[in-house]
N, C-alpha and C positions, 0 to 999 in steps of 0.2 A: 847670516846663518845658512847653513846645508841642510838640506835632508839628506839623508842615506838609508840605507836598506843593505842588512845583511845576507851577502847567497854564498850557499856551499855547492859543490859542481860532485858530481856522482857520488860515492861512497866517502871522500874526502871529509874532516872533521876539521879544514881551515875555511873559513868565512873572509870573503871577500867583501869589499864596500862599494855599491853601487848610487847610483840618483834615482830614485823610482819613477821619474820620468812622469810626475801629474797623475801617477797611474797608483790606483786606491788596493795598497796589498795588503796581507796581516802573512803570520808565522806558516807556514806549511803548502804555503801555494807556489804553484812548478810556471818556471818564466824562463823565456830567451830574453837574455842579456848579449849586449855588445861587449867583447874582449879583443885583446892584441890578436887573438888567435880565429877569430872571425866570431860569427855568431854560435851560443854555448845556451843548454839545456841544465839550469840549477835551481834549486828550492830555496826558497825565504828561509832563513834562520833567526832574522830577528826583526822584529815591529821598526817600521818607518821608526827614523831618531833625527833631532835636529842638535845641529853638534855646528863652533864656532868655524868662522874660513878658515883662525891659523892652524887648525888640528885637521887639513884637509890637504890631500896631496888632488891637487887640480892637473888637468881637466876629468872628473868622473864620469866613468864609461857609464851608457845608459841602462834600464832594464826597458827592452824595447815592448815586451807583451807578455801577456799571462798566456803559457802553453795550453795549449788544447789536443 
């Protein structure tokens, strides 16, 4: 099993899937996440979820920290 973590990145209304990284989030909280595109400023959209490995496209990019 995976955890994941839903973020959406500026104004955008598509959610991407991240690993929360040990790191304790809930819905509305603003984090840097690791992307292809280097590090990126997006909001939680959806509660930590534990989902099986085969419905997971590996390797999942991190959420590195909760922004400040």
């Amino acid at each position: 099993m995976y955890e994941i973590v839903g973020i959406s990145f500026s104004k955008s209304q598509r959610v991407y899937y991240f690993s929360p990284n040990e790191i304790n989030l809930k819905k509305g909280d603003k984090v840097i996440v690791e992307t292809d595109k280097g590090t990126q400023f997006g909001t939680v959209k959806s509660e930590i979820q534990k989902i099986n490995d085969e419905k997971i496209i590996t390797p999942l990019k991190n959420v590195l920290r909760i922004a400040t």
